[in-house]
VOPAFI-817458 format. One record per residue: x, y, z of N, C-alpha, C in turn; residue in one letter. Coordinates in steps of 0.2 Angstrom, whole numbers, plus 5000, padded with zeros to 4 digits. Each point is the difference from the previous one (the first is absolute). Last residue first. Layout:
<pts>
XYZXYZXYZA
...
</pts>
This chain:
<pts>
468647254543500350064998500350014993X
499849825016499750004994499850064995X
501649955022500049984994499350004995X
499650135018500650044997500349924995X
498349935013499650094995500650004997X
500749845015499449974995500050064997X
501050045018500449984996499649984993X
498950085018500150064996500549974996X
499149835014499650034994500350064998X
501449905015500049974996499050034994X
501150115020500350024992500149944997X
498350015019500150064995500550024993X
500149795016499350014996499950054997X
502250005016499949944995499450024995X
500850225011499849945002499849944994X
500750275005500449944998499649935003X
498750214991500149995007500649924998X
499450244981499949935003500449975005X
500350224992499249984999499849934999X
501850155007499449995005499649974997X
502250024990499850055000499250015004X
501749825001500250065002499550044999X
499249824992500149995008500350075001X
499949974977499450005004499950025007X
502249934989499750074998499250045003X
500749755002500550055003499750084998X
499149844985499849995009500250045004X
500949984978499650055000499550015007X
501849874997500350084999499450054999X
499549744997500250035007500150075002X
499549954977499649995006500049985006X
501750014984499850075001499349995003X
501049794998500550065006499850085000X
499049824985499949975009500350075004X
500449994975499150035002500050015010X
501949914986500250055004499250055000X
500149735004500350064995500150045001X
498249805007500650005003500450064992X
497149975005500749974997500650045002X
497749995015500550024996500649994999X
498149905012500149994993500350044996X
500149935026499450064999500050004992X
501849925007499449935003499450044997X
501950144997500049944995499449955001X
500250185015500050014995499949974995X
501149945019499350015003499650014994X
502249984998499949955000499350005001X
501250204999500049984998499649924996X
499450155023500549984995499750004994X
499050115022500149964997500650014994X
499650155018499449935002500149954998X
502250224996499049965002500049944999X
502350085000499450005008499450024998X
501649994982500149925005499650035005X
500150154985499749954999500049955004X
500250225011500549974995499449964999X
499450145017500450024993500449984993X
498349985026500049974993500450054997X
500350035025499650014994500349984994X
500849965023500049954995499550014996X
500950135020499249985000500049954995X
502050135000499849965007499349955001X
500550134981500549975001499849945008X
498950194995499849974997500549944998X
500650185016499649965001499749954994X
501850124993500249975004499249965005X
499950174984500449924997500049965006X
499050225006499849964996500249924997X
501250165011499949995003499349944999X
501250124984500649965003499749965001X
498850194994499949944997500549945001X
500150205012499349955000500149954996X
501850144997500249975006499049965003X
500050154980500349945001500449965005X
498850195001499549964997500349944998X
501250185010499549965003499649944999X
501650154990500349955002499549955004X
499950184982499349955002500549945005X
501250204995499450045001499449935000X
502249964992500050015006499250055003X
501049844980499650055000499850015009X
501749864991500150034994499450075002X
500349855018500650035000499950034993X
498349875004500050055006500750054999X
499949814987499350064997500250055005X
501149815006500350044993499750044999X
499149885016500650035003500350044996X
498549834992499850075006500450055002X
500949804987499750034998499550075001X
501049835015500350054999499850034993X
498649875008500250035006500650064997X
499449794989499550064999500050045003X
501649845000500150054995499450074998X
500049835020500550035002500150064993X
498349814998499850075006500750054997X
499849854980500049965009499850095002X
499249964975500550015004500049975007X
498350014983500849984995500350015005X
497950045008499849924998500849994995X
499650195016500249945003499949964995X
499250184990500950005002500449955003X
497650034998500349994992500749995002X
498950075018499849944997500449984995X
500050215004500449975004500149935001X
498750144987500349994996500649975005X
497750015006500149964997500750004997X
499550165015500049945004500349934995X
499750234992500649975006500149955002X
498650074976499850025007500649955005X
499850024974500350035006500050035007X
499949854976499449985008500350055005X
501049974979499449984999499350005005X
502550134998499749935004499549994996X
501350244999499949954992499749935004X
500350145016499450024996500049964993X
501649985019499449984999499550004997X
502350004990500050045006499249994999X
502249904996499349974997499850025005X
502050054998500150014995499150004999X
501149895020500150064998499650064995X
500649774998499450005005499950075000X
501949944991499649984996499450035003X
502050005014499850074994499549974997X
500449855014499950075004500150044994X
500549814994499349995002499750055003X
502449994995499750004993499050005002X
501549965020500450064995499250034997X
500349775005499650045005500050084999X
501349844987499349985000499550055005X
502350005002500050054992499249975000X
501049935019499950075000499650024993X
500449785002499750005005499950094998X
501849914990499449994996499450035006X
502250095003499749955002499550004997X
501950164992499550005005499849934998X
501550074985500149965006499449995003X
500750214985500250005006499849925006X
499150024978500550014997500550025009X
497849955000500149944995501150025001X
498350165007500349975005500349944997X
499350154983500550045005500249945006X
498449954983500350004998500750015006X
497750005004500349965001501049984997X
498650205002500149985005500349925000X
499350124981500450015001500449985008X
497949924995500649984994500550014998X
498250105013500049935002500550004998X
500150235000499549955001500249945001X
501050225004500349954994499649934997X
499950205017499850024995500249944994X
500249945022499250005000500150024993X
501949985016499749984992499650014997X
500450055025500550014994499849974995X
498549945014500150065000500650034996X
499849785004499550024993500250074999X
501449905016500149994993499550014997X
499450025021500550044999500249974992X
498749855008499650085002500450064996X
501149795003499750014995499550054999X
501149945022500350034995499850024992X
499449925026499650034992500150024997X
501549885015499349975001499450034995X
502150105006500149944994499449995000X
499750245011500249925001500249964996X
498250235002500849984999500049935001X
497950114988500149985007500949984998X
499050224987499849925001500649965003X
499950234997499550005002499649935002X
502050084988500350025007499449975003X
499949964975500549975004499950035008X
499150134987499549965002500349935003X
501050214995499650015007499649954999X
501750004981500250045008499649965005X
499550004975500049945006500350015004X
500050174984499149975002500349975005X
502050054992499650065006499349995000X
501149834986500350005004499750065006X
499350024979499649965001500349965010X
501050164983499350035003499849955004X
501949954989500250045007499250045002X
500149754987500350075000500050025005X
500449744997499950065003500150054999X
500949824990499250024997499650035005X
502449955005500150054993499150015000X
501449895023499150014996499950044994X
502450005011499649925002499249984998X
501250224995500549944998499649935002X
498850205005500049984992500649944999X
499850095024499449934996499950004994X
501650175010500349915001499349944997X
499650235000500550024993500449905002X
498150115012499849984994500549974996X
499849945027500350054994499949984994X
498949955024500149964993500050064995X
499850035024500649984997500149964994X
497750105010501150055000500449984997X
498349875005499850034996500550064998X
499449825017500749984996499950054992X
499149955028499750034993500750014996X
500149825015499350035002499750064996X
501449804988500150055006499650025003X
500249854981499949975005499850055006X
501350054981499150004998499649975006X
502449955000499950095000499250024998X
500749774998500150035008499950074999X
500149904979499349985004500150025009X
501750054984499250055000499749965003X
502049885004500150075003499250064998X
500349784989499849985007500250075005X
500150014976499249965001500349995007X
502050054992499550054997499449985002X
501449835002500050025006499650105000X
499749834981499849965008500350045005X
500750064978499550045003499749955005X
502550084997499449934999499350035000X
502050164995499849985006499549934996X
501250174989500749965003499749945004X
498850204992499849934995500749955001X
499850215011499549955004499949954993X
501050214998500749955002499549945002X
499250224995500049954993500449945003X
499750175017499649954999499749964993X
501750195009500249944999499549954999X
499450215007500450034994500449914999X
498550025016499850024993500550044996X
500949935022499649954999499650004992X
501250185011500349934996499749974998X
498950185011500250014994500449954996X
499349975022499449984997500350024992X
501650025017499849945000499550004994X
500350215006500749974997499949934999X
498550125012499750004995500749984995X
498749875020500750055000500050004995X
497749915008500749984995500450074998X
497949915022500150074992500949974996X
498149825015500550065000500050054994X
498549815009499850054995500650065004X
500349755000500050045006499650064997X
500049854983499849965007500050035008X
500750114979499249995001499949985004X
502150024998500050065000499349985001X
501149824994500050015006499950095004X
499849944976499649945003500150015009X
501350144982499350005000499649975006X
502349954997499750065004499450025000X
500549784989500150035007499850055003X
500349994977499249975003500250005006X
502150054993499350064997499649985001X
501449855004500250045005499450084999X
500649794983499549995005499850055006X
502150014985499350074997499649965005X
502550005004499449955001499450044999X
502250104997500149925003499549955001X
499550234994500549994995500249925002X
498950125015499649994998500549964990X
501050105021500049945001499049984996X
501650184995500349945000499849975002X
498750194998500049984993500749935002X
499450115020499649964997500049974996X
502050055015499750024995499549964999X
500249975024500450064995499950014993X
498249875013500749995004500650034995X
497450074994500349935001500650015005X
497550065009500850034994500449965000X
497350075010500449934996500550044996X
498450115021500649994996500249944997X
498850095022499549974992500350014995X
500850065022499650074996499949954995X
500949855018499750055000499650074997X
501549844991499449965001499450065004X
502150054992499850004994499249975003X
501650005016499850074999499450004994X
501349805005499550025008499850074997X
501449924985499649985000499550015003X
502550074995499450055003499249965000X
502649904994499650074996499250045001X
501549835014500450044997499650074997X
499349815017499650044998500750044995X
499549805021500750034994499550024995X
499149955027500250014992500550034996X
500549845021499350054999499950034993X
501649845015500350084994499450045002X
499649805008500750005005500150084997X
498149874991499950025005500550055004X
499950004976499849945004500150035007X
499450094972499949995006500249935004X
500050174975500249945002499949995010X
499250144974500250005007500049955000X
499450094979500749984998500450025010X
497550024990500249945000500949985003X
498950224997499649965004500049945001X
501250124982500250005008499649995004X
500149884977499850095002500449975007X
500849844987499750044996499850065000X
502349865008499250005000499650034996X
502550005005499949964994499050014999X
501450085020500050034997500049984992X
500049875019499450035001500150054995X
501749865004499749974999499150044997X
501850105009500249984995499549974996X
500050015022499750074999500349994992X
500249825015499650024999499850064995X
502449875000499750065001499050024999X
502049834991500150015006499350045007X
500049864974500250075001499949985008X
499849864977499750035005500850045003X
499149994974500550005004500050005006X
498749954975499950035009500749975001X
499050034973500249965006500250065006X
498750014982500349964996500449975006X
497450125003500850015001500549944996X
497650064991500249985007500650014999X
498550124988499849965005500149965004X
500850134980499750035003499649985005X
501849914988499249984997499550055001X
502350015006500249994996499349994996X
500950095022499349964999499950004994X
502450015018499650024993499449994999X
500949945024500450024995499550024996X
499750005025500049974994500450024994X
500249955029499950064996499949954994X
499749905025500050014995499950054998X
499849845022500150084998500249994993X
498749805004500350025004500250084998X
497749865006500350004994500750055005X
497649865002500750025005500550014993X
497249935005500550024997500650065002X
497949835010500650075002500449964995X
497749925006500449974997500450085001X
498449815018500150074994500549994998X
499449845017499650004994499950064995X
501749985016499450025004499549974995X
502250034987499750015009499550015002X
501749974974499549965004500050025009X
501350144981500149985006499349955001X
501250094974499350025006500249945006X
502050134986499749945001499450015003X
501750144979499249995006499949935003X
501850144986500249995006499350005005X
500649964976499850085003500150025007X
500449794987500050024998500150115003X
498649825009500649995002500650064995X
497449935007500350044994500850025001X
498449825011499650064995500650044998X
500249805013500350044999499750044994X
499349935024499850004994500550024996X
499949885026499950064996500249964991X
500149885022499450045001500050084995X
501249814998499449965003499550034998X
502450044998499650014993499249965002X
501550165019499949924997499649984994X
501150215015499149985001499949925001X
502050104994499850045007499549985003X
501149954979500049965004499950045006X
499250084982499849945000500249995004X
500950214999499349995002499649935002X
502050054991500149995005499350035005X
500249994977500349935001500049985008X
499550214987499549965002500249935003X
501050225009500049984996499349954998X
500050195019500549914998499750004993X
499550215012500649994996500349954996X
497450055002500250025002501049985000X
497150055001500749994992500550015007X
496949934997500650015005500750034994X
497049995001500749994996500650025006X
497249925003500650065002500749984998X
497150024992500649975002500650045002X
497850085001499949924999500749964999X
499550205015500249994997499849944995X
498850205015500149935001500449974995X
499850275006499749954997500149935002X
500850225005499449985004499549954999X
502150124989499350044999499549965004X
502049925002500150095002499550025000X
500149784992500250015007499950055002X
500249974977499449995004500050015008X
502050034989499550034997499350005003X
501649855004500350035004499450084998X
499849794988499749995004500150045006X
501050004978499150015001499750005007X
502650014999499550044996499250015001X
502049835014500150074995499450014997X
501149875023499550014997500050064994X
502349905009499650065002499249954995X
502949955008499449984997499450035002X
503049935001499650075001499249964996X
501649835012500050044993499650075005X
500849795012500650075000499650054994X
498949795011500549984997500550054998X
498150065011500349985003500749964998X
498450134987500450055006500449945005X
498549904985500350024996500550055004X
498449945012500449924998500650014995X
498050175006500649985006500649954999X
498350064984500550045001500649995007X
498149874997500449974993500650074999X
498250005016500449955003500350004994X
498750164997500350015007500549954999X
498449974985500750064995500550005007X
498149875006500349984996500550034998X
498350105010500449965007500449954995X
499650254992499649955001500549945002X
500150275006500249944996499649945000X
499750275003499949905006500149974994X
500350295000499949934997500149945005X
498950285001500649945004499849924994X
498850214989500049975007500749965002X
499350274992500349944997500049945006X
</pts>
């Protein structure tokens, strides 16, 4: 485990807070991270002052009252943001989501036993050092996600906390304490208490993972994906694990889980979980495509049907559609990471594939005596389809006479 270094903001903003008389520790995600040798992206703070006596510690200058109510201000420093919340217990979770009310509280260690797993529920400052009550430093070292004493209570207080484990178990590829992991499915009807904007942003992280195929339990994805069977779920195990991680190609990974629900069920499911038009478009294009396996092409030869490909798509979706083939058929990973490498030079090169990058136009066309309608554009489409397939050279004179043959045609 590594030594934590505060960052030089959490530093000064604990000092200021110690120095006024409060108790105040870096807590959770970023105390987590630290351990594991990560870089935090942010560093949340808690600690005794209240919030009022936050504000005036600081100044309503330089702070947020984001959630006062709960006892959260975020700290303006340094051009970062530190959210500082104070020691606090909860009451009831009457919705199953959020607490009905807080009570703050004296006591880090009070404060740390409301959290979720123990890998999160540490607190750190320099002068104490770690405050670790339920064993997180350990949970971290043996790859452990457990919640912080009763599971089935602290998943009862907030079904979110069942995507969670899931999600923060694939991101570290931990193993789930089996008391934990059995709450967790034995209460995950309780996830219709949940948004699904926040349902869609915890799977999209959990899909995100580096292989997140463990973790997507059959018995938690029938509640949040009913038109996923259970056969179809253990096809998409290893093609999901095999296609590239990251937000950045996420939709890679949503085909692969979906793929059996084709286009239209595909669209239906993200439609209904929120997702961003953006994804659900890109989504839906990676299963489609998919579906149109080279041999039904009218031209199957690689070159031309990668053409074909750039002429409805940007690089990027043709890319990851290689990516998809490679992961659904792992034994031609080759031939499609070529054909990647293929889009990508004819790309670079400004091989004619679209309408708009031949020789000539529309307007060209009409000067040349063909009538304006939808004759004009299937004889462009039909120019295009020529150029692609080698049998005519894009140049102005060439596809104005082969323009001529094909209207007269």
């Amino acid at each position: 485990m590594q030594n934590i270094r505060l960052d030089a903001g959490a530093a000064a903003l604990l000092a200021r807070l110690h120095g006024a008389g409060y108790a105040a520790y870096a807590v959770g995600g970023c105390v987590r991270d630290s351990l594991l040798g990560r870089t935090p992206q942010d560093w949340d703070l808690c600690t005794s002052a209240r919030p009022e006596q936050v504000l005036a510690l600081f100044g309503e200058g330089q702070c947020i009252p984001t959630g006062l109510q709960h006892g959260t201000v975020t700290i303006k420093y340094g051009g970062q943001l530190y959210e500082t919340t104070t020691f606090r217990t909860e009451g009831a979770y009457t919705d199953g989501r959020h607490p009905d009310e807080v009570h703050f509280v004296p006591d880090v260690r009070q404060d740390l036993a409301r959290r979720d797993f123990t890998i999160n529920a540490m607190a750190y400052n320099d002068a104490e050092g770690l405050i670790d009550p339920f064993g997180g430093q350990q949970d971290l070292q043996q790859g452990i996600l457990r919640a912080v004493g009763d599971p089935a209570t602290r998943f009862e207080e907030d079904a979110l906390r069942i995507l969670r484990l899931y999600r923060f178990a694939a991101r570290f590829g931990f193993a789930i304490d089996p008391p934990t992991g059995q709450a967790a499915r034995a209460l995950c009807a309780h996830l219709d208490c949940v948004s699904v904007e926040r349902i869609e942003e915890e799977l999209s992280k959990l899909l995100a993972a580096p292989a997140p195929a463990a973790y997507l339990d059959e018995k938690i994805l029938k509640v949040i994906i009913p038109e996923l069977s259970a056969p179809a779920l253990q096809a998409a195990k290893p093609v999901v694990d095999a296609c590239p991680a990251g937000t950045e190609d996420l939709p890679v990974r949503w085909a692969a889980l979906l793929m059996s629900l084709g286009e239209d069920g595909t669209r239906k499911v993200l439609k209904r979980l929120r997702c961003s038009n953006a994804c659900i478009e890109q989504t839906a294009v990676l299963v489609r495509e998919a579906f149109a396996a080279p041999g039904q092409d009218a031209a199957p030869d690689t070159a031309i049907r990668i053409r074909k490909l750039l002429g409805r798509y940007d690089l990027h979706t043709v890319q990851r559609l290689a990516a998809l083939g490679a992961a659904m058929e792992p034994e031609q990973a080759a031939d499609f990471a070529a054909q990647a490498e293929l889009a990508a030079q004819l790309d670079a090169d400004g091989v004619c594939c679209r309408v708009s990058q031949l020789a000539v136009n529309g307007r060209d066309l009409m000067a040349a005596g063909i009538p304006a309608g939808p004759g004009l554009r299937r004889t462009l489409e039909a120019l295009l389809d020529a150029v692609v397939r080698g049998q005519l050279l894009n140049e102005r004179q060439c596809l104005l006479d082969a323009a001529g043959q094909i209207s007269a045609s």
